[in-house]
C-alpha positions as CSV (number, residue, x, y, z in Angstrom):
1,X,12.4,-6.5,-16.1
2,X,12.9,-2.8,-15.5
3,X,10.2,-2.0,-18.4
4,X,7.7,-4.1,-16.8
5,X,8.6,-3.1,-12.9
6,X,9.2,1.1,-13.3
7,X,5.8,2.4,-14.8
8,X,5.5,5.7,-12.2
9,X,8.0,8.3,-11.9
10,X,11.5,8.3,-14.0
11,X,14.2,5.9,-13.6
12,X,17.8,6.5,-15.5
13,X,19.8,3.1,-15.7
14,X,23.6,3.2,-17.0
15,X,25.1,-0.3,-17.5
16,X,28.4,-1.0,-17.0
17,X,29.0,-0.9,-20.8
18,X,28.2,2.6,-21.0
19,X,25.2,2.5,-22.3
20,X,21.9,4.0,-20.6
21,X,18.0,3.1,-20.3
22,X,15.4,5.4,-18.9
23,X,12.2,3.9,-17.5
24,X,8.6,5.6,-16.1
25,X,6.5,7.9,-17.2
26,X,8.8,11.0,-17.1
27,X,6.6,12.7,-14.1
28,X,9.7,13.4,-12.1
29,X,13.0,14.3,-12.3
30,X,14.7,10.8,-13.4
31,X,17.3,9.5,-10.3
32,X,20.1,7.9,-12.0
33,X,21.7,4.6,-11.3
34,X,24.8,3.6,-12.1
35,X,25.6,-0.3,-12.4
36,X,29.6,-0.9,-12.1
37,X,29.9,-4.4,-12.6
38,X,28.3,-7.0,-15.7
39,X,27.6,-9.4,-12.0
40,X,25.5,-6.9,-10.5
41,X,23.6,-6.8,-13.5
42,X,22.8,-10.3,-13.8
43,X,22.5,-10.4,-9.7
44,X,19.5,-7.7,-10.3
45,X,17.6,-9.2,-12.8
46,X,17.5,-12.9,-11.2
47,X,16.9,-12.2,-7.1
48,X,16.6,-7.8,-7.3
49,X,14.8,-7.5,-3.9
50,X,17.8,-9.2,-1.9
51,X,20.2,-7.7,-4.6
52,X,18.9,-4.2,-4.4
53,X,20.8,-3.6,-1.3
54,X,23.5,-5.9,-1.2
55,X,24.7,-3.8,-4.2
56,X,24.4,-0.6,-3.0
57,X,26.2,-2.2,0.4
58,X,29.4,-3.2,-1.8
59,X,29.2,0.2,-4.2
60,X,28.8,-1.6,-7.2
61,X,25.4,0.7,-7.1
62,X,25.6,3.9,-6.9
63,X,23.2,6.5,-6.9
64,X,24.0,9.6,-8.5
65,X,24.0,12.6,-6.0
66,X,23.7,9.7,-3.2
67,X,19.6,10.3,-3.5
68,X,19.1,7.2,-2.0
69,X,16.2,7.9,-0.8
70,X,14.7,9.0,-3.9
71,X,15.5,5.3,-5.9
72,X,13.8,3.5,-2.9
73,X,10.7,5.6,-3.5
74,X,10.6,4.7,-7.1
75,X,11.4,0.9,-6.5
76,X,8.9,0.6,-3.4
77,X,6.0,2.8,-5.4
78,X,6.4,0.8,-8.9
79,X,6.4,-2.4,-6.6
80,X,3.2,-2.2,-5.4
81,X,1.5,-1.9,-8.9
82,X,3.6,-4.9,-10.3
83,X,2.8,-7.4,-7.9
84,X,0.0,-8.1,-9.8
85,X,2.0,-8.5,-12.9
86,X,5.8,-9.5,-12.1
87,X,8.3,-11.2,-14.4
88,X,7.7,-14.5,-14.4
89,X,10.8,-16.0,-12.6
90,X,10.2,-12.9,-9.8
91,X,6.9,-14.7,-9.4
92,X,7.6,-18.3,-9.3
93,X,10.1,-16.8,-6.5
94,X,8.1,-15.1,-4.6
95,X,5.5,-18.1,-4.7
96,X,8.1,-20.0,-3.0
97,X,9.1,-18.0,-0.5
98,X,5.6,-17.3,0.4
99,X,5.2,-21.2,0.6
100,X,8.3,-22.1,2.8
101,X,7.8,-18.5,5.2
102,X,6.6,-21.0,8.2
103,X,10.1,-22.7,8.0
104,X,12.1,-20.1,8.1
105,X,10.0,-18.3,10.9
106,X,10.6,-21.2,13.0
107,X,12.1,-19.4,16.1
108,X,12.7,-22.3,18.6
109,X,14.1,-20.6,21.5
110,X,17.8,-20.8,21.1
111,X,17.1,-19.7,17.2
112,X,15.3,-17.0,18.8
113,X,18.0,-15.9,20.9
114,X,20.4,-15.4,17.9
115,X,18.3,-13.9,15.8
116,X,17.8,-11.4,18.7
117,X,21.5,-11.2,18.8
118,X,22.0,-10.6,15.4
119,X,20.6,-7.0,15.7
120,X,19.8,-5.8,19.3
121,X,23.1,-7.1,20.3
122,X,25.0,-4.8,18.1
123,X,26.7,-2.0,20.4
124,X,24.6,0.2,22.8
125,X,26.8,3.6,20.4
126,X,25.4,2.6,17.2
127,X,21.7,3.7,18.5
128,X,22.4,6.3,20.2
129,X,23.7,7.8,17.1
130,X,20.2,8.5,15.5
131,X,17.3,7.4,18.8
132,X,15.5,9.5,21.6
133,X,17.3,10.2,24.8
134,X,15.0,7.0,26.2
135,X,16.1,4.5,22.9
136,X,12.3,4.4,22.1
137,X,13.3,2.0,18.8
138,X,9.7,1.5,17.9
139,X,7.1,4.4,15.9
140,X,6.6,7.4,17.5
141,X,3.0,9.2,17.9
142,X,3.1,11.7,15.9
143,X,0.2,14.6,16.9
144,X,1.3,16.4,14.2
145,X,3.4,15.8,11.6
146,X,6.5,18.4,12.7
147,X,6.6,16.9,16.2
148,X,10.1,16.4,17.3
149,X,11.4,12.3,18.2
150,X,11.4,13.0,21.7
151,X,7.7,14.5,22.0
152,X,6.5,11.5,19.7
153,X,8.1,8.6,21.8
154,X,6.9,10.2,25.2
155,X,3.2,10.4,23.7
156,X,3.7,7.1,22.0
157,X,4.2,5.7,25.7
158,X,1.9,7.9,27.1
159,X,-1.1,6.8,24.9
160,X,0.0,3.3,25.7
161,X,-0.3,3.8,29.3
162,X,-4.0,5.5,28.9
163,X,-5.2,2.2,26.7
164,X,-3.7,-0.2,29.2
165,X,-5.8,2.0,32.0
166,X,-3.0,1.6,34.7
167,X,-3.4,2.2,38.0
168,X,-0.7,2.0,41.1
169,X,0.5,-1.1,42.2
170,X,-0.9,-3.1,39.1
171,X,1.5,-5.2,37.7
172,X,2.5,-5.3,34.1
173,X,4.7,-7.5,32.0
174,X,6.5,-6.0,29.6
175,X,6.9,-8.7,26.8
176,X,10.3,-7.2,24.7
177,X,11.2,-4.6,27.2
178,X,14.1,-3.0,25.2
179,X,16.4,-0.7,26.4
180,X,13.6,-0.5,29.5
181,X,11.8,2.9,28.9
182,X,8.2,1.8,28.9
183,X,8.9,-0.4,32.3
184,X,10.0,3.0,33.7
185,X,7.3,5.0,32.5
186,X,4.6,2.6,33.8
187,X,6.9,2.3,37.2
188,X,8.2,5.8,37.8
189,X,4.9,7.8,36.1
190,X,2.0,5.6,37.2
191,X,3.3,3.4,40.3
192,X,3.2,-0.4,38.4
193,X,5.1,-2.9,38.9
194,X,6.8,-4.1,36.1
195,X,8.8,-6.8,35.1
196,X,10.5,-7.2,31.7
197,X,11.3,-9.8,29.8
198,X,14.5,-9.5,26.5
199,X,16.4,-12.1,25.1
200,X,19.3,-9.2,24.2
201,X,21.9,-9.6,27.1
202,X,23.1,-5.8,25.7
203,X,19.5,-4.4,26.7
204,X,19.5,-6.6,29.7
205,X,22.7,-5.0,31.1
206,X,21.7,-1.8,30.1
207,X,17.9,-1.9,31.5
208,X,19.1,-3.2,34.7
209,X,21.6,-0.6,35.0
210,X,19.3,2.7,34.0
211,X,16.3,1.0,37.0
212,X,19.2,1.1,39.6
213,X,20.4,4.4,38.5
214,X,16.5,5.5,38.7
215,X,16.4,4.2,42.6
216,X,13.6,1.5,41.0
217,X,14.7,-1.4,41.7
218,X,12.0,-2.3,44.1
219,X,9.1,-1.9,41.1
220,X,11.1,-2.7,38.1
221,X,12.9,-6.4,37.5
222,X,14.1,-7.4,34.4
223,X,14.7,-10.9,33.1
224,X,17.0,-12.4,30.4
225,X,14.3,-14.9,29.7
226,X,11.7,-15.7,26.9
227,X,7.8,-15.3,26.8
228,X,6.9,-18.8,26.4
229,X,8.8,-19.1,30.0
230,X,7.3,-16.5,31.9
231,X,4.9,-17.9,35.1
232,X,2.6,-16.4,36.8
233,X,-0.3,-14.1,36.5
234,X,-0.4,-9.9,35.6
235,X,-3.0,-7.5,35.6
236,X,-1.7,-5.7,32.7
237,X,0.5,-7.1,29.7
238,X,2.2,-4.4,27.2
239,X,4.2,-5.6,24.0
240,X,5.6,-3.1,21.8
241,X,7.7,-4.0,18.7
242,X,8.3,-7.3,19.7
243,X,5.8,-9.8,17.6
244,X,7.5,-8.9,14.5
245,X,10.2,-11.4,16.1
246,X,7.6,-14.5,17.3
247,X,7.4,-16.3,14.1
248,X,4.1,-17.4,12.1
249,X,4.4,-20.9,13.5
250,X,4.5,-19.5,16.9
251,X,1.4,-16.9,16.8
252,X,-0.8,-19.4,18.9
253,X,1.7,-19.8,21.2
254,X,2.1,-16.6,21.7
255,X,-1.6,-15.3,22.0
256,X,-1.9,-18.3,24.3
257,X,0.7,-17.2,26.8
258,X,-0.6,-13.4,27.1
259,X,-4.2,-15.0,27.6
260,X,-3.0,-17.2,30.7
261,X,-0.6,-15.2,32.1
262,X,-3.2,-11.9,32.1
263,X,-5.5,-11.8,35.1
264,X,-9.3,-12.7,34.5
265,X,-10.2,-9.2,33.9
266,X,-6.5,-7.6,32.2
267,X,-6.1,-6.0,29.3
268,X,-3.1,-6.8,27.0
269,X,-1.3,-4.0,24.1
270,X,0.3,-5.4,21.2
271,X,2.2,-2.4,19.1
272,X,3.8,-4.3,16.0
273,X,4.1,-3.2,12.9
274,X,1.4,-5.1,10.2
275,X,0.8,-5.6,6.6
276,X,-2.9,-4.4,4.7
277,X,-2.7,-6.2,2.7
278,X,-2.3,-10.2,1.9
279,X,0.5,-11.6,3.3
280,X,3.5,-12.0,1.7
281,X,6.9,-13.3,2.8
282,X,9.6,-11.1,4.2
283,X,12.0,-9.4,2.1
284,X,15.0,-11.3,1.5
285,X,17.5,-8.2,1.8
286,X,15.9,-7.7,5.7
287,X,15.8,-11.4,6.7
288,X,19.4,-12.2,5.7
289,X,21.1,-8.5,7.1
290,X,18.6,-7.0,9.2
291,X,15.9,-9.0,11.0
292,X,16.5,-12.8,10.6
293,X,13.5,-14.6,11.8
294,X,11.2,-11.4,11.0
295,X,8.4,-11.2,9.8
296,X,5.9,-8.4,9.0
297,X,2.5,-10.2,9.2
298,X,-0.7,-9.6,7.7
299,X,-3.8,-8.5,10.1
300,X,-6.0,-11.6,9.3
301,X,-3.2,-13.5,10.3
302,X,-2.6,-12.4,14.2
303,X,-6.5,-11.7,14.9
304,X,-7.0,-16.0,13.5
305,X,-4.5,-16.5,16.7
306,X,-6.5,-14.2,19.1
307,X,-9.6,-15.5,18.1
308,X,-8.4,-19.2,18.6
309,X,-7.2,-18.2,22.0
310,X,-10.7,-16.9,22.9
311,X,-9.6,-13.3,23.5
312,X,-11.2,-9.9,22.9
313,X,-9.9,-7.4,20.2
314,X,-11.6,-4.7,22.8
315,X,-9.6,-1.9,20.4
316,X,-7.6,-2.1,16.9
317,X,-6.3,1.1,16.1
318,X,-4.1,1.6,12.9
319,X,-1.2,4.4,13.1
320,X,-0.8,5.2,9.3
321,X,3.0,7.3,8.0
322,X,3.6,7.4,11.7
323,X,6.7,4.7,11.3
324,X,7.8,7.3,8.2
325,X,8.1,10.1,10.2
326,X,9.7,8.2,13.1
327,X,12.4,6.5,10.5
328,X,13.0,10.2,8.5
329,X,14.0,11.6,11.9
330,X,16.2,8.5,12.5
331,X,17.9,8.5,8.8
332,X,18.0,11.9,9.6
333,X,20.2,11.8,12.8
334,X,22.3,8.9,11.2
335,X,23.3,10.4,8.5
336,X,24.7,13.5,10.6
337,X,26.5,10.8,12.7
338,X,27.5,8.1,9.9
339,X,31.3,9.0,10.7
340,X,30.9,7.4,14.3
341,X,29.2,4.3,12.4
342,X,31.9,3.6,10.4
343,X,34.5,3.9,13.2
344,X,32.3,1.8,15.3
345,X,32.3,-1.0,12.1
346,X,33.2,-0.1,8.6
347,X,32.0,1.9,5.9
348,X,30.0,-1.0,4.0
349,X,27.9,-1.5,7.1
350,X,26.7,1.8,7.3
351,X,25.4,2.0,3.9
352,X,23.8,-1.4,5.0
353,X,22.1,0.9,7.7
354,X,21.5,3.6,5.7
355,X,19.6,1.4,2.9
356,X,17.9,-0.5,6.0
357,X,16.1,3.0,7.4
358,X,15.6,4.5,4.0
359,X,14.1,1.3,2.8
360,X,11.9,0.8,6.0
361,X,10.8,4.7,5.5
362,X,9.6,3.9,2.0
363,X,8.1,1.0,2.6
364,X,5.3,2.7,5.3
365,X,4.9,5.7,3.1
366,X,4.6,3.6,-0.6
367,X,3.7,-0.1,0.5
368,X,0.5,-1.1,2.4
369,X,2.6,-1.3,6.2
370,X,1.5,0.5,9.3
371,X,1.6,-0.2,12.9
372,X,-1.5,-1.6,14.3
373,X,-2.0,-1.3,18.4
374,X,-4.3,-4.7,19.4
375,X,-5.7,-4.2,22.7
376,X,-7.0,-7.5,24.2
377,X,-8.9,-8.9,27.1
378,X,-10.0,-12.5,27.9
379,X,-13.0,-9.9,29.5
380,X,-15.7,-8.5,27.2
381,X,-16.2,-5.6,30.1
382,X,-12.4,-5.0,30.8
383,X,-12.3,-1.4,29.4
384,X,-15.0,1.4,28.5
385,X,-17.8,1.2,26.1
386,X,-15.8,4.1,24.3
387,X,-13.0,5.2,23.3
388,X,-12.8,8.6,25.0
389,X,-10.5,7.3,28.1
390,X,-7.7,6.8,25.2
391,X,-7.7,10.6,24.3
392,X,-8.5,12.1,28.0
393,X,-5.4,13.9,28.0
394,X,-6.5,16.3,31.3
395,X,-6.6,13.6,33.7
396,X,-3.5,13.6,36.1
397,X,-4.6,10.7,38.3
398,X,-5.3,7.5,37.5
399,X,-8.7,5.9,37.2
400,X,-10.3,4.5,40.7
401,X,-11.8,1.4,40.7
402,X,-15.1,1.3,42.5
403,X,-15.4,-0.8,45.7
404,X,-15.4,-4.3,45.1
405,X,-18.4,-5.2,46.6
406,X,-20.6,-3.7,44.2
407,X,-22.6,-6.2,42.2
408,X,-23.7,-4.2,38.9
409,X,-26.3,-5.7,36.8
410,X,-26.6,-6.0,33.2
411,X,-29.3,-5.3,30.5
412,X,-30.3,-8.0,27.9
413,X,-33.2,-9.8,26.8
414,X,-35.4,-7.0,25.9
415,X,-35.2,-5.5,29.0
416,X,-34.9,-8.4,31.5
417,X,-31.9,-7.5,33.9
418,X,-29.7,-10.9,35.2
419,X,-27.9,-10.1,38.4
420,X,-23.7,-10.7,37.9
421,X,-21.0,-11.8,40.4
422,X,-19.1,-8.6,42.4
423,X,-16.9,-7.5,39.9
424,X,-14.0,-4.9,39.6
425,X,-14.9,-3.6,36.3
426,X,-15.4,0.1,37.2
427,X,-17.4,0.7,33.8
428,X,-20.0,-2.2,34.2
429,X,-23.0,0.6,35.5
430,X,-26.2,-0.9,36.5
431,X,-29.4,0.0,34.4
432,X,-30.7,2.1,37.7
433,X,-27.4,3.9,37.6
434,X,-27.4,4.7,34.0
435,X,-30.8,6.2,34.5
436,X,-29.5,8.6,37.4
């Protein structure tokens, strides 16, 4: 297995009889594993993705020099090039999960809820330990590539705000509002009114608490509720690493709630993290300890949904190695703090963390994952004709809308102008007006 899976780098292998294997093409300095127990051994070679880190949880792996990180990038790297060619029972494996991924991504509402529970439920110290100031647990925008967390999270939200072209007294739902920091941006920066929806009842209490502390409370609501029971209608809808948690059987459902709870002319942001590649069914290590109910989808997979639901993609944009340098920053800080962790649980679950951000960095520096931002619209004129508004950095007031009652009129048909309905579309010129 190893001779076929380890082609790039250099792998060194002791057994637990002593005896050693070395694996790759020698173009690094080999990282050197050492198996404890004949189980592990045999637990490797039959199911090594869920294995991988269950072993290194229990310390019957170890790494020499704890270069943890180093191992992942061998094993992530070496992954990608033998997915075409994997042992035989690792493919009849992965085949099946593939296959069966809609069943286990089946999050009916209450399974929903405990799969939330399973992670963002976990106490309000353990994050505080390696996020921002504003628990910003999604990528950072990273201008450049030394920019600290906190500048990367408050551009992250910042360009967010810019795409969902906010104005003053709008009013936004916030589907997977967190520990509330993008409903207080959009409230306290740019006058929206926001209401947030979680399933956590730890970032419920929490949000709630931080909007009163603000003096907010009159713009900002949150709600212990789910997105397939949210009424009403919004002029603005933001989402940000939330659809990982929906479920493939539930993508429809999902599109179809954002397109009829947006106003006729809204625009929608979807920040999730995506696979470029075909899809492929969630790592068994991530689902079990991690994110149960996850699931990293494929592009082709949530723009079918949008499609179906008769919305506009009015903007994709891809954010490539920005997740690694968000998660090196938060490995970073954990480690310095791993201590705490292990007084808050015990010394196995934080090597579970541990493997859980190193394994996440790797996987967006070596595997084909990134973070795509989906801007929709059931309106083919909801934003500008460019992108410039995105990066317009100078502006300190938000965007006017023109009066109402202008009736702007559209060019098509070689030429021929048909008159439109008044509109609030502030971008929507007139051929006349172009010409001035």
């Amino acid at each position: 297995m190893l001779r076929t899976l380890i082609k790039l780098g250099s792998l060194r292998v002791v057994m637990p009889t002593g005896s050693t294997g070395v694996y790759g093409d020698g173009s690094a300095a080999p990282v050197t594993v050492r198996l404890l127990e004949p189980t592990t051994v045999r637990h490797l070679a039959l199911n090594p993705e869920l294995a991988l880190g269950e072993s290194y949880m229990n310390g019957s792996l170890v790494v020499d020099g704890d270069d943890l990180q180093g191992l992942l990038e061998i094993v992530v790297r070496n992954a990608r090039h033998a997915d075409a060619n994997p042992v035989w029972w690792q493919k009849l494996s992965e085949k099946l999960r593939t296959a069966l991924r809609g069943l286990s991504q089946r999050n009916i509402l209450t399974r929903s809820r405990r799969n939330v529970a399973h992670h963002y439920d976990l106490s309000g110290q353990l994050f505080d330990l390696f996020l921002d100031d504003d628990r910003q647990y999604s990528c950072g925008y990273f201008r450049t590539p030394d920019a600290t967390l906190e500048q990367a999270q408050a551009d992250k939200k910042a360009h967010i705000a810019r795409k969902l072209l906010i104005e003053p007294g709008m009013s936004v739902l916030d589907i997977g509002c967190g520990w509330g920091g993008m409903a207080l941006t959009l409230a306290r920066d740019h006058g929206a009114k926001v209401v947030g929806i979680t399933l956590s009842e730890e970032q419920h209490a929490y949000a709630t608490a931080r909007v009163a502390r603000a003096g907010l409370s009159d713009r900002i609501e949150f709600r212990l509720c789910d997105y397939r029971q949210v009424e009403g209608r919004f002029d603005r809808i933001v989402s940000v690493g939330m659809f990982e948690h929906v479920g493939l059987p539930h993508y429809l459902d999902y599109f179809a709630s954002i397109r009829n709870l947006l106003s006729p002319d809204g625009i929608a942001l979807v920040h999730t993290i995506g696979w470029a590649g075909t899809a492929k069914a969630t790592n068994p290590w991530i689902a079990k300890y991690i994110f149960p109910g996850g699931y990293v989808p494929a592009v082709s997979e949530m723009m079918a949904a949008v499609e179906q639901n008769r919305l506009w993609a009015t903007d994709i944009e891809c954010w490539r190695l920005h997740y690694a340098y968000t998660l090196r920053h938060w490995y970073d800080r954990f480690r310095a703090h791993e201590d705490e962790a292990r007084a808050l649980y015990d010394d196995r679950f934080a090597r579970m963390w541990r493997f859980y951000l190193a394994a996440s960095e790797q996987t967006f520096r070596n595997a084909p994952q990134a973070v795509f931002q989906i801007q929709l619209s059931p309106s083919v004129d909801a934003v500008p004709l460019t992108r410039d508004y995105q990066y317009d950095t100078g502006r300190t007031t938000p965007r006017r809308r023109p009066d109402a009652s202008r009736k702007p009129v559209l060019v098509a048909h070689g030429g021929r102008t048909a008159s439109r309905g008044s509109t609030s579309n502030p971008h929507a010129l007139s051929f006349e007006e172009k010409k001035q």
